[in-house]
N, C-alpha and C positions, 0 to 999 in steps of 0.2 A: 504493500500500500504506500510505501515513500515515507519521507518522515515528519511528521506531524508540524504544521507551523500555522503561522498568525501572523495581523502586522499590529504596531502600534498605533496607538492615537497621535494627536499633533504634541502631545506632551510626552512623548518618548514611553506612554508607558502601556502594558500590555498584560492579557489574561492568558494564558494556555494551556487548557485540561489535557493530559495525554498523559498514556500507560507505557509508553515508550522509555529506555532507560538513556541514559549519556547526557553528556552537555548540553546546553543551548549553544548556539552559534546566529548572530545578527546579521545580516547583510541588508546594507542600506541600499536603496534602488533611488532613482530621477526622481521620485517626488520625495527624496530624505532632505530635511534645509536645517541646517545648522541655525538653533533660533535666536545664538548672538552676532552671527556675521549674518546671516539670512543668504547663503551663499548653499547653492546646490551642492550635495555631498552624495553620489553611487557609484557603488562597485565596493565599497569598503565592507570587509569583515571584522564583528565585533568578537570578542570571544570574553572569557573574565572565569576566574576558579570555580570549584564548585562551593555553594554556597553564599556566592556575591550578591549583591544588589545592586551593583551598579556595571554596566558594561561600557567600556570606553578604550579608545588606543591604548591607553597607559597599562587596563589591564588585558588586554589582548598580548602584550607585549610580557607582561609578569605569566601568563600562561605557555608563552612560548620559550620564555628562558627556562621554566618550570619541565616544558618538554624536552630542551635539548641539555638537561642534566645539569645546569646550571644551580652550583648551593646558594642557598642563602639568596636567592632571586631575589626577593622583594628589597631587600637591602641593596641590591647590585643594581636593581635597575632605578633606586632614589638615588644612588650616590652617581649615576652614570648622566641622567638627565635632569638632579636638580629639583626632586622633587618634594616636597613638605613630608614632617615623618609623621604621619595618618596611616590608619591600613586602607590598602588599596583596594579592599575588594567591597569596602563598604560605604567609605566619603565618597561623600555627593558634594560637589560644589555649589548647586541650583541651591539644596537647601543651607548649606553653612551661609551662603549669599554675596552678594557678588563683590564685595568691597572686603571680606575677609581676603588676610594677608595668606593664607595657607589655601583656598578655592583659587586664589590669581595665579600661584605656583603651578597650581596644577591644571588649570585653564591652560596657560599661555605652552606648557607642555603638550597638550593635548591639540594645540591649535599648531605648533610646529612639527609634532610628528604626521600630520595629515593635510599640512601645507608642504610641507617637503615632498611626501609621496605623491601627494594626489598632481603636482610638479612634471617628477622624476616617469611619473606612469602617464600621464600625455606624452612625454618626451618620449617613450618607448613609442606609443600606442600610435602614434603619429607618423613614425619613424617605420614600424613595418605595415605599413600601407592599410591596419587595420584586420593586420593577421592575427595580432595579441589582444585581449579585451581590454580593458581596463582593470577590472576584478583579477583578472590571471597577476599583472603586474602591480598591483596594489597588495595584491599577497606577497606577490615576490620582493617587494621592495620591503615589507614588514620583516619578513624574514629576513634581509640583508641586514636592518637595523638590528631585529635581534642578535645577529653574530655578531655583528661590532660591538653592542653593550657587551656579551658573553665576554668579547674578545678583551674589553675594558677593566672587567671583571678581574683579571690576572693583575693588574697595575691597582686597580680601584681608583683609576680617573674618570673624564668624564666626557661623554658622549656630544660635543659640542654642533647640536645644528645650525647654529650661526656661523659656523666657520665653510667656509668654502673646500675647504678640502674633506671633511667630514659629506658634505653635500656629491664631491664630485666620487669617492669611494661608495655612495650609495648607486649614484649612475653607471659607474664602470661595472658595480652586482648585476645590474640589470641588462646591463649592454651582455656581458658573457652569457648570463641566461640564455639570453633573445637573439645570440649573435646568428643566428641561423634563421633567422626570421627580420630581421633588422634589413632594409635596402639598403642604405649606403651607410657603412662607418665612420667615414671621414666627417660625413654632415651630421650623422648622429653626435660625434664628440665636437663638432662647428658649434651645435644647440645645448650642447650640455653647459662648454663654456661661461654662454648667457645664462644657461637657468640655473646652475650655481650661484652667480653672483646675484642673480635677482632674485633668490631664494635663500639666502643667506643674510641678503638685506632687509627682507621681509622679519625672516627670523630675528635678527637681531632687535628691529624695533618690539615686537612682543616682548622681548627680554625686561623694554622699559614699562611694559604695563604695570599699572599695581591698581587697577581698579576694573573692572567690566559693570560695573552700573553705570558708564558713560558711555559718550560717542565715539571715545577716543581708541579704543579696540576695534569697535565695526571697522574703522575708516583705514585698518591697516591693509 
């Protein structure tokens, strides 16, 4: 019969009876809108441990260092992206509110790991003529990010997506991937270039948020 699902309301939230055992897993589609930037967000997969209440990048991300044997995960990926020491699979930032110093932390993380990829996965998706979906490369780029925090993990630094080189080690993940689907290389690294640094500058200005009850986040 497939596996049982549902969609949310406009307020992210949702009911689902089923005798089915495992995870939930999220997948946002065209009509998913981010209701602080109000910017279309599909193709992205959510995921979060078991037991969570809240599903979001940050813990998609704690699930998949969790998978790839990663100790001490949740500690590895606060110290890798800078994130406030909360448990991850239960803060909600909506209700702590939006002028809380520890919801911005974890906002503006959450608004970089999905400005970066949602980036990096046009670049791809653009790039082989629309052989790749978006969803294929927005998993694959998640998974890139995962190895880097892992890889950070051995040091315990930090996973810097304002940095341009951190941005263009994500695209070279995805160029190998896709190298067999990708039309031209040469242009693929022409464009990566630009969306580095334009994606790097975006990042940085979230770095400066400390509020989302203003205008001053939408407008990044």
């Amino acid at each position: 019969d497939g596996e049982h699902y549902t969609f949310t309301d406009e307020n992210a939230q949702f009911e689902l009876n089923s005798d089915q055992v495992g995870g939930l897993v999220i997948t946002t589609t065209e009509e998913t809108v981010d209701t602080l930037s109000g910017v279309s967000v599909s193709g992205l997969t959510l995921k979060a441990p078991e037991g969570a209440s809240v599903f979001t990048p940050v813990t998609t991300l704690l699930v998949e260092l969790v998978a790839s044997g990663v100790a001490n995960a949740e500690a590895t990926l606060k110290t890798a992206l800078g994130l406030p020491d909360v448990d991850l699979a239960t803060f909600d930032p909506m209700t702590a509110g939006l002028d809380d110093a520890d919801a911005t932390e974890y906002l503006n993380a959450n608004a970089q790991i999905v400005g970066t990829l949602k980036a990096l996965s046009s670049l791809t998706v653009n790039s082989s003529s629309g052989s790749v979906t978006e969803q294929a490369a927005l998993d694959s780029g998640m998974g890139a990010l995962t190895g880097l925090i892992a890889s950070a993990a051995t040091t315990g630094t930090a996973v810097d997506l304002s940095d341009e080189t951190t941005v263009a080690d994500l695209g070279g993940a995805l160029q190998t991937e896709y190298a067999a689907s990708i039309v031209d290389a040469t242009a693929f690294n022409t464009a990566l270039t630009t969306v580095k640094s334009a994606v790097a500058n975006v990042n940085g200005a979230i770095n400066s948020v400390t509020s989302y009850s203003g205008e001053s986040a939408k407008n990044l």
